[in-house]
PDB file as gemmi writes it, atoms N, CA and C in Angstrom:
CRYST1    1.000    1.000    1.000  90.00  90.00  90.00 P 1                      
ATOM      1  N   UNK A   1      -1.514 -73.731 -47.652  1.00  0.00           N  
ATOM      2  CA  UNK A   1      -2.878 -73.433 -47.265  1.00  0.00           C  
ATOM      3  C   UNK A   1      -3.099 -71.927 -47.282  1.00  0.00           C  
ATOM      4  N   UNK A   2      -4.187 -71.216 -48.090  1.00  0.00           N  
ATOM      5  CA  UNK A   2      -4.276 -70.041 -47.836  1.00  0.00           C  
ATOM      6  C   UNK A   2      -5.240 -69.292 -46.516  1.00  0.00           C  
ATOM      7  N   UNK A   3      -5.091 -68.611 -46.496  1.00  0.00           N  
ATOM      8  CA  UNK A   3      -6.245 -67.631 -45.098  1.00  0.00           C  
ATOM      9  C   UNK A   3      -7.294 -67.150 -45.389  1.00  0.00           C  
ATOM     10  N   UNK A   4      -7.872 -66.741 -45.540  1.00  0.00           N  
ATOM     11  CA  UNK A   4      -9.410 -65.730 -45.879  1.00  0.00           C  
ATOM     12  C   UNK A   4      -9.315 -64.837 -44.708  1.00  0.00           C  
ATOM     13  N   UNK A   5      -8.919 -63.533 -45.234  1.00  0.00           N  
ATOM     14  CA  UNK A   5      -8.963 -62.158 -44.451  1.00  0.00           C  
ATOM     15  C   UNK A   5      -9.914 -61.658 -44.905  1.00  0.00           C  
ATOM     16  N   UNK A   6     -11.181 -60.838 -43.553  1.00  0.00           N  
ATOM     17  CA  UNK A   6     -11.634 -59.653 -44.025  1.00  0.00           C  
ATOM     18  C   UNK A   6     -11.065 -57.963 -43.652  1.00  0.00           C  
ATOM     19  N   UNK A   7     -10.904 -57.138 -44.359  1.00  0.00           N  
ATOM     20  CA  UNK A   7      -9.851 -56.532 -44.730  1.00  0.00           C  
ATOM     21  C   UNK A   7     -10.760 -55.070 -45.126  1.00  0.00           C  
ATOM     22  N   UNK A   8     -10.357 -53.736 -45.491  1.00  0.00           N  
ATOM     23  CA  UNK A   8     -11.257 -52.801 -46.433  1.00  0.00           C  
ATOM     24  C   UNK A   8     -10.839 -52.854 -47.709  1.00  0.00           C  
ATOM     25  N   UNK A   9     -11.656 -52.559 -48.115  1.00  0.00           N  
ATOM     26  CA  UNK A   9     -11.307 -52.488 -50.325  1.00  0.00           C  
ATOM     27  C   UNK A   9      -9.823 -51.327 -50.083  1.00  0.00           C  
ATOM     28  N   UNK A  10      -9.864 -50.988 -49.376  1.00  0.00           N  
ATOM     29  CA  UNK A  10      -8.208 -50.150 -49.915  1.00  0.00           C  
ATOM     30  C   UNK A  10      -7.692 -50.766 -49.522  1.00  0.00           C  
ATOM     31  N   UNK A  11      -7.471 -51.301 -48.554  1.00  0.00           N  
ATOM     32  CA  UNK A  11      -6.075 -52.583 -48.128  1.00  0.00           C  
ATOM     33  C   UNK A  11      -5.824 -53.397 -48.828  1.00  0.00           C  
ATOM     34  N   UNK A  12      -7.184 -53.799 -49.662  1.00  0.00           N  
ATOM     35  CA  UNK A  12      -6.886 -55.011 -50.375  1.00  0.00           C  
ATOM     36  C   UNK A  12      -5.879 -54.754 -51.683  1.00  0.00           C  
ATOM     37  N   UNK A  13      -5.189 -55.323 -52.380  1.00  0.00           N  
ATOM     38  CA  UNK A  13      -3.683 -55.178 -53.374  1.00  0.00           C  
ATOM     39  C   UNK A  13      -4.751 -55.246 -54.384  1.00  0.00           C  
ATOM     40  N   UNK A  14      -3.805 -54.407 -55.841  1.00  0.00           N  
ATOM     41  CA  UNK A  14      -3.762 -54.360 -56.955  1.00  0.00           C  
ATOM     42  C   UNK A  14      -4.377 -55.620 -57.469  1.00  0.00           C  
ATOM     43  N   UNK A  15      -5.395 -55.991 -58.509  1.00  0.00           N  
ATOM     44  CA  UNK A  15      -5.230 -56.972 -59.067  1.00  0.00           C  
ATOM     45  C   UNK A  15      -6.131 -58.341 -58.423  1.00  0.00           C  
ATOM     46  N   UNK A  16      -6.106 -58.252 -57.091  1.00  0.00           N  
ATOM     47  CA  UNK A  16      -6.717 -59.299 -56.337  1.00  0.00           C  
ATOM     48  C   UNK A  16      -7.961 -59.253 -56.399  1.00  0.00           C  
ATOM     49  N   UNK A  17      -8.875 -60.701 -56.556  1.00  0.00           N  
ATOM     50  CA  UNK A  17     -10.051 -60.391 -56.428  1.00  0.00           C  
ATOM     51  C   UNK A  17     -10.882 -60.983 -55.287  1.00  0.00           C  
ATOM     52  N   UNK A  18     -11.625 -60.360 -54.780  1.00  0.00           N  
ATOM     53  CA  UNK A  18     -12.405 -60.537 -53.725  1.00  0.00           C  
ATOM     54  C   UNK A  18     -14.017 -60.686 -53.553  1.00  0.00           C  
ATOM     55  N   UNK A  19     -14.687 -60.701 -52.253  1.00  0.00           N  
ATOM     56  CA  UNK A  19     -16.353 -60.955 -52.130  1.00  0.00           C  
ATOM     57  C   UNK A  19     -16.507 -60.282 -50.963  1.00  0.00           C  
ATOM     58  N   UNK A  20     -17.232 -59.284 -51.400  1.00  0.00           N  
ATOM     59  CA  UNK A  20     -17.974 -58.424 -50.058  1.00  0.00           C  
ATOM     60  C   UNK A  20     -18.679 -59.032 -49.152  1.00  0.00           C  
ATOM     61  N   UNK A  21     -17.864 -59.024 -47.961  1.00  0.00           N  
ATOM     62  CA  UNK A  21     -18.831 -59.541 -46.746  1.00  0.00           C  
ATOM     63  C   UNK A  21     -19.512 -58.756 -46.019  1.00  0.00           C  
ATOM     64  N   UNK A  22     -19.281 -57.286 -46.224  1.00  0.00           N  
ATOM     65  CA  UNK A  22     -20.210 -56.248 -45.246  1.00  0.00           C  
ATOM     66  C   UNK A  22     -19.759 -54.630 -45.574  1.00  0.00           C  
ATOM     67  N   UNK A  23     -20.831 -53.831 -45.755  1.00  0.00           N  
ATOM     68  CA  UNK A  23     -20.470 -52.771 -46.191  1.00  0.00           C  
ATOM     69  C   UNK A  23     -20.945 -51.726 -44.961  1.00  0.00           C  
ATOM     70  N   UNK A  24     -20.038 -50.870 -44.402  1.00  0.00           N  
ATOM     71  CA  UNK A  24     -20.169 -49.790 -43.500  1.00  0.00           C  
ATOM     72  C   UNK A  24     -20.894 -48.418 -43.595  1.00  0.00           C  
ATOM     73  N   UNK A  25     -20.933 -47.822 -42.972  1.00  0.00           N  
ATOM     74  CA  UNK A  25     -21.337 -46.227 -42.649  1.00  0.00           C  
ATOM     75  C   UNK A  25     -22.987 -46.210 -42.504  1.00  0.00           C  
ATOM     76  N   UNK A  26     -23.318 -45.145 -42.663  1.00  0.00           N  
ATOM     77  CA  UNK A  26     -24.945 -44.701 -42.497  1.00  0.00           C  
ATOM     78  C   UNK A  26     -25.565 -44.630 -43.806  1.00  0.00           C  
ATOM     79  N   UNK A  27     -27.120 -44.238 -43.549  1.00  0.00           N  
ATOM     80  CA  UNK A  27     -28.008 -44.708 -44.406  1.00  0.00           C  
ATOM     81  C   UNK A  27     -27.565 -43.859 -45.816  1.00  0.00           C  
ATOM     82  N   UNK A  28     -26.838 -42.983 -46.088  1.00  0.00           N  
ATOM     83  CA  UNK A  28     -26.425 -42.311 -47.141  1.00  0.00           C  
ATOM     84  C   UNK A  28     -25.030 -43.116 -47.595  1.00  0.00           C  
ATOM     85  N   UNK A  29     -24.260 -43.680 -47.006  1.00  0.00           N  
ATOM     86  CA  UNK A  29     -23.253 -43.979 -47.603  1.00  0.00           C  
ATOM     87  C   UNK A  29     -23.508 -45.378 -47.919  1.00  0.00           C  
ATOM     88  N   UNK A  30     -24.244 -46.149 -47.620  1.00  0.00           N  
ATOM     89  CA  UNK A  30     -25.084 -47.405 -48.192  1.00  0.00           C  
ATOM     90  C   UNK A  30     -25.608 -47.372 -49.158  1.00  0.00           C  
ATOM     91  N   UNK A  31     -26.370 -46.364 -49.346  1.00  0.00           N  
ATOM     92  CA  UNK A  31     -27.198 -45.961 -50.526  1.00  0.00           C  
ATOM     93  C   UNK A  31     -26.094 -45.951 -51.623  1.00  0.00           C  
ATOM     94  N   UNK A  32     -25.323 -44.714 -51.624  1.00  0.00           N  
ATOM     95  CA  UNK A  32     -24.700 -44.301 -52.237  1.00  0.00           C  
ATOM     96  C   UNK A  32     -23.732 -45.775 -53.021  1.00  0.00           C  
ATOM     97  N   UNK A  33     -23.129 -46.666 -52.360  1.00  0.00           N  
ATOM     98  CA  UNK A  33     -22.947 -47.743 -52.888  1.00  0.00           C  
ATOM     99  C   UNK A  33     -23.535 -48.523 -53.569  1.00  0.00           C  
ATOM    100  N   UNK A  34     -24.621 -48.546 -52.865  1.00  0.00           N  
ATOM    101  CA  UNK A  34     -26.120 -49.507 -53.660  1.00  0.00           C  
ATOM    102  C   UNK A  34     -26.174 -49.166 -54.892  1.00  0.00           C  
ATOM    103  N   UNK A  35     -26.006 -47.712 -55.381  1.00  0.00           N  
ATOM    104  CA  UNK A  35     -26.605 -46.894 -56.202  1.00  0.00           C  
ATOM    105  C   UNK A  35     -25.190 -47.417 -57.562  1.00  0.00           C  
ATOM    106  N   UNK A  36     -23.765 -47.889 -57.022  1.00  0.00           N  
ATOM    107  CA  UNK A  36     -22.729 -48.387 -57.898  1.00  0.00           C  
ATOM    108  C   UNK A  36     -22.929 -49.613 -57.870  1.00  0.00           C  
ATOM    109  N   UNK A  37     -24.144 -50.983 -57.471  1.00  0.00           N  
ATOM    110  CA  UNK A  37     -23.555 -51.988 -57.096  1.00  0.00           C  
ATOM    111  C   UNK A  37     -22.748 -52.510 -56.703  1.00  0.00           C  
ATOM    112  N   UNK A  38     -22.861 -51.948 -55.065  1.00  0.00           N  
ATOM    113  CA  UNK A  38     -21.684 -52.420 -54.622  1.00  0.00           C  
ATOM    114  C   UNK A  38     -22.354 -52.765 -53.023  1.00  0.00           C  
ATOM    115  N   UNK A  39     -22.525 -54.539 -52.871  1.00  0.00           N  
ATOM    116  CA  UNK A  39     -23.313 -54.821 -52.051  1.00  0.00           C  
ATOM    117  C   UNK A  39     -22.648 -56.095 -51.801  1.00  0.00           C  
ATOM    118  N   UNK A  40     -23.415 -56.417 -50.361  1.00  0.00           N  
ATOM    119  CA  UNK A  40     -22.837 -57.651 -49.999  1.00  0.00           C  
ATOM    120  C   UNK A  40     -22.988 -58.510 -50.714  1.00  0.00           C  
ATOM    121  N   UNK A  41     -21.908 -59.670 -51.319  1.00  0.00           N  
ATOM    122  CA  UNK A  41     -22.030 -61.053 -51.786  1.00  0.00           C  
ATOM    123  C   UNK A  41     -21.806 -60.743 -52.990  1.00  0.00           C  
ATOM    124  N   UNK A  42     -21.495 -59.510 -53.544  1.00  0.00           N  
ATOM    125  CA  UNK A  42     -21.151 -59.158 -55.284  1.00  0.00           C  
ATOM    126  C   UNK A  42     -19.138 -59.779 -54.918  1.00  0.00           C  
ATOM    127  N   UNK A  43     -18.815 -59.928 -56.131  1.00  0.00           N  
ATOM    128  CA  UNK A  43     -17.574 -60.256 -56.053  1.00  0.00           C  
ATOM    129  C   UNK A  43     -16.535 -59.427 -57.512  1.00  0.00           C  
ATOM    130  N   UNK A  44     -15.803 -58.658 -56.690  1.00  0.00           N  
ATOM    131  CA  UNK A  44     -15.253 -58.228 -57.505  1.00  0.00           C  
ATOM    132  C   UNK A  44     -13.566 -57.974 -57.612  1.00  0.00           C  
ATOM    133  N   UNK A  45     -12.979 -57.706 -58.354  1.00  0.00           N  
ATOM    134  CA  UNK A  45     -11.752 -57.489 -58.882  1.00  0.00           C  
ATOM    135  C   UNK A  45     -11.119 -55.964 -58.438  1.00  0.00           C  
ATOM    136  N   UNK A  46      -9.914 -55.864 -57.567  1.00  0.00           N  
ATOM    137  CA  UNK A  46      -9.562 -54.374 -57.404  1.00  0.00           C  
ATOM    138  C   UNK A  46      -8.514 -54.470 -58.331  1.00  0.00           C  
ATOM    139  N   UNK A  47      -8.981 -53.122 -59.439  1.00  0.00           N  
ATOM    140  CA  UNK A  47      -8.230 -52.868 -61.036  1.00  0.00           C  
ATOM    141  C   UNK A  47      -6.855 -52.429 -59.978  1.00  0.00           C  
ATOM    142  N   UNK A  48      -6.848 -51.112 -59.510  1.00  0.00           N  
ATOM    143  CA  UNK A  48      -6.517 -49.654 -59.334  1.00  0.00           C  
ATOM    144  C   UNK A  48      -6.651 -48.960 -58.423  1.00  0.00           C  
ATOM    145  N   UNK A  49      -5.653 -48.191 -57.749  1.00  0.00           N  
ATOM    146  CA  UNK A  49      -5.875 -47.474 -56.571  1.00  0.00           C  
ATOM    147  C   UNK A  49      -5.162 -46.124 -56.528  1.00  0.00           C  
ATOM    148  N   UNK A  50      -5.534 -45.206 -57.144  1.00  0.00           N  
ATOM    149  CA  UNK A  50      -4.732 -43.877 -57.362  1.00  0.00           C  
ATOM    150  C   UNK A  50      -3.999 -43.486 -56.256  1.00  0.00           C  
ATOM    151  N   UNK A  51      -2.598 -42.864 -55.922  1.00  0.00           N  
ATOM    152  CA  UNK A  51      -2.027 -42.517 -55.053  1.00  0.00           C  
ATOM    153  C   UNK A  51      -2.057 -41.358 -53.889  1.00  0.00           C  
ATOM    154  N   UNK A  52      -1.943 -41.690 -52.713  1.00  0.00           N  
ATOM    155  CA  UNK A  52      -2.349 -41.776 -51.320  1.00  0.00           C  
ATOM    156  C   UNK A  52      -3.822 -41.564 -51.147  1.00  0.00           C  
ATOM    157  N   UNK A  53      -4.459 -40.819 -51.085  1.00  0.00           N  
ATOM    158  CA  UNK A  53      -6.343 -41.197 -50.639  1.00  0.00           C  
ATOM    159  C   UNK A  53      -7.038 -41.215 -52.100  1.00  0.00           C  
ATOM    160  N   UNK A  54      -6.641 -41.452 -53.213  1.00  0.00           N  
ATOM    161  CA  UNK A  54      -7.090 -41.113 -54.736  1.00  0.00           C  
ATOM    162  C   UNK A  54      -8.454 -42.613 -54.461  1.00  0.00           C  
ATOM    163  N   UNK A  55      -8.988 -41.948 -55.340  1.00  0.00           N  
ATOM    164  CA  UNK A  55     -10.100 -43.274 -55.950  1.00  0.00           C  
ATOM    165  C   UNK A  55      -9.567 -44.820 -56.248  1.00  0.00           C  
ATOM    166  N   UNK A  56     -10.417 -45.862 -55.720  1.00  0.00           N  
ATOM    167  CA  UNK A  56     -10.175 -47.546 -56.289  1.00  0.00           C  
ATOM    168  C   UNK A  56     -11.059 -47.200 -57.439  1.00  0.00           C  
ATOM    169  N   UNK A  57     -10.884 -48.060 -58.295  1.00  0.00           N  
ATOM    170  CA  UNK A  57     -11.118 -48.750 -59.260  1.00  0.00           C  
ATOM    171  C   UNK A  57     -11.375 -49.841 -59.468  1.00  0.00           C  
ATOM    172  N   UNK A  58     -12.505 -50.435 -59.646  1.00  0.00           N  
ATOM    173  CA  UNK A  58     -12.711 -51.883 -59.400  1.00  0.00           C  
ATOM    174  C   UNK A  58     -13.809 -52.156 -60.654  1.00  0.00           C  
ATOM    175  N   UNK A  59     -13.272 -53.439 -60.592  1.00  0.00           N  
ATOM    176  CA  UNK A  59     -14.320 -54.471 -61.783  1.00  0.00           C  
ATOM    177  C   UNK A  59     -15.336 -55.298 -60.958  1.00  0.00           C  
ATOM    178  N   UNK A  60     -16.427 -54.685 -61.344  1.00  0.00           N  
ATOM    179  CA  UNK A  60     -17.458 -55.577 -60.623  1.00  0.00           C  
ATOM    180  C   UNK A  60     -18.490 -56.073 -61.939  1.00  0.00           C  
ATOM    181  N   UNK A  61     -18.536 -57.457 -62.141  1.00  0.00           N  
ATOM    182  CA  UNK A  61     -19.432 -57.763 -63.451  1.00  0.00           C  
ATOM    183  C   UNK A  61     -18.921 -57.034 -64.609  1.00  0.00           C  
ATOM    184  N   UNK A  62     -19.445 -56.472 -65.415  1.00  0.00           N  
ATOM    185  CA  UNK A  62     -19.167 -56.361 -66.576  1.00  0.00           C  
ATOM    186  C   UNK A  62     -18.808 -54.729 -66.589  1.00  0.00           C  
ATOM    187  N   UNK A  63     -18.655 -54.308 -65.584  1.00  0.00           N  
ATOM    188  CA  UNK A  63     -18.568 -52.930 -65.266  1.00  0.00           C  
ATOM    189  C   UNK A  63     -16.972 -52.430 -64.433  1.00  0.00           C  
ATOM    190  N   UNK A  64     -16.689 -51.238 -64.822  1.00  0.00           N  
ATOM    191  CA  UNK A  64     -15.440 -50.816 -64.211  1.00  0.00           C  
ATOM    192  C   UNK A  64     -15.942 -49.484 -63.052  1.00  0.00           C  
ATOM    193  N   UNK A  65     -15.622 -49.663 -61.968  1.00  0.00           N  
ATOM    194  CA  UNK A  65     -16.681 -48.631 -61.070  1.00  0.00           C  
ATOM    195  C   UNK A  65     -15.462 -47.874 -60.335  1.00  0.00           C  
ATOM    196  N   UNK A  66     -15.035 -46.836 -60.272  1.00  0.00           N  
ATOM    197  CA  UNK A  66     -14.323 -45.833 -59.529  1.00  0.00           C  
ATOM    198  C   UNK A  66     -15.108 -45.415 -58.284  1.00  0.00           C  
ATOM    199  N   UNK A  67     -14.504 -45.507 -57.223  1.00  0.00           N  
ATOM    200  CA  UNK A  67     -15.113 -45.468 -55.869  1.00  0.00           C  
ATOM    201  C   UNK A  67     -14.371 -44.267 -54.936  1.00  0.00           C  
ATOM    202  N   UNK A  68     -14.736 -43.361 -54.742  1.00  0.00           N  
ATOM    203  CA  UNK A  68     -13.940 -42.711 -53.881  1.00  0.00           C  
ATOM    204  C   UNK A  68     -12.932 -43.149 -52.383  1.00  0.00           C  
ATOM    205  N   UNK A  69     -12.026 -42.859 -51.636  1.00  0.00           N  
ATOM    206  CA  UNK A  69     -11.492 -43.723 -50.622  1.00  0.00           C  
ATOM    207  C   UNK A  69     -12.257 -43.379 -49.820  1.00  0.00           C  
ATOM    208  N   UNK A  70     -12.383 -42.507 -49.333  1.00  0.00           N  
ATOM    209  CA  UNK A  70     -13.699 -42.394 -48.353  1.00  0.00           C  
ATOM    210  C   UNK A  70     -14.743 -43.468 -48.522  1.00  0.00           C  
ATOM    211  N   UNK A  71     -15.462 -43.970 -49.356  1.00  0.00           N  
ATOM    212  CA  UNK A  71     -16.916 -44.692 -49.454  1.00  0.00           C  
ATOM    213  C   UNK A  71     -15.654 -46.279 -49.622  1.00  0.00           C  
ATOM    214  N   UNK A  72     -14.609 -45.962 -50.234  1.00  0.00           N  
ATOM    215  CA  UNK A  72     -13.636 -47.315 -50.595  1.00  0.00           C  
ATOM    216  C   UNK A  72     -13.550 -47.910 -48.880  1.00  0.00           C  
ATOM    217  N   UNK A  73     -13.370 -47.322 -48.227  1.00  0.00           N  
ATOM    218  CA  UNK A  73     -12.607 -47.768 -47.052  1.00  0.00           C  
ATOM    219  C   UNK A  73     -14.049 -48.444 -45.755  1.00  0.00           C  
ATOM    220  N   UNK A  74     -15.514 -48.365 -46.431  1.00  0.00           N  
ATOM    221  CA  UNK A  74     -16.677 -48.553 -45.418  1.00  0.00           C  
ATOM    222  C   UNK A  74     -16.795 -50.028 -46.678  1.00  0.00           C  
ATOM    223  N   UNK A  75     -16.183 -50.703 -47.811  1.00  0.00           N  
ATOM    224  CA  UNK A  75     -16.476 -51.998 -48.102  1.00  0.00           C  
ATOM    225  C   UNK A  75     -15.026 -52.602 -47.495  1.00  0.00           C  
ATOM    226  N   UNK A  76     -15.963 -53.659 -46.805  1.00  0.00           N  
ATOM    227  CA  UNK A  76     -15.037 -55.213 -45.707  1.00  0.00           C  
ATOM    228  C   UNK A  76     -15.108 -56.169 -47.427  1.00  0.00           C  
ATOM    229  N   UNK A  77     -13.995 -56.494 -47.646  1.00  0.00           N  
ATOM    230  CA  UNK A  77     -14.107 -57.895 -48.291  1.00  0.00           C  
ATOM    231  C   UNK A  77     -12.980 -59.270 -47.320  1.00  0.00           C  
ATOM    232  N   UNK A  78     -13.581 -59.710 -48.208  1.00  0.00           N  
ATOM    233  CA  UNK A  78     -12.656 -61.124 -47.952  1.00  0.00           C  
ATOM    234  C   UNK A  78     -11.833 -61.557 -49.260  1.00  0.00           C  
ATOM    235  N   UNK A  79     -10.568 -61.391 -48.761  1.00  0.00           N  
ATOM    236  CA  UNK A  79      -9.902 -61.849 -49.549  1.00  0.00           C  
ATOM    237  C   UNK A  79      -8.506 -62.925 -49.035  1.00  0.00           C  
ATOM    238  N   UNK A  80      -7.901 -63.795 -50.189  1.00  0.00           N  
ATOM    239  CA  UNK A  80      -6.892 -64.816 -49.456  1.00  0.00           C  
ATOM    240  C   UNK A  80      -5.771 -64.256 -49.351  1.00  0.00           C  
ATOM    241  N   UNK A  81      -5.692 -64.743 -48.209  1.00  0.00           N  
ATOM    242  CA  UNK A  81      -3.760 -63.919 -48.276  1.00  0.00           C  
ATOM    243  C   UNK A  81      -2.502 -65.217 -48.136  1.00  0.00           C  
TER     244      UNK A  81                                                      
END                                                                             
């Protein structure tokens, strides 16, 4: 039987794919996501995570979106563990 964790996009592993259940911070760092599609109920794929605070990398739709860890760490997904 698997679990459904919600978790931040940097915790989440290489490779795994997930569904945003809630995205954090203030009215600029919302935006600023909005502005990558990157919103609740999108579901996407974490490619890549450059080493120690470096940028994710993620596949969302038909798109490959580099996210800084800072703005990485205010998206909650759900993913199975």
């Amino acid at each position: 039987m698997r679990i459904k964790e919600n978790i931040s996009l940097t915790s989440c592993k290489n490779g795994h794919a997930c569904k945003i259940v809630a995205v954090l911070g203030d009215k600029q760092v919302k935006g600023r996501l909005e502005a990558l599609g990157i919103r609740k109920g999108k579901e996407l794929i974490k490619k890549t995570q450059q080493p120690g605070n470096g940028p994710v990398i993620v596949v969302c739709g038909n798109f490959e979106i580099a996210i800084g860890y800072e703005l990485a760490q205010n998206v909650i997904v759900n993913v199975e563990v």
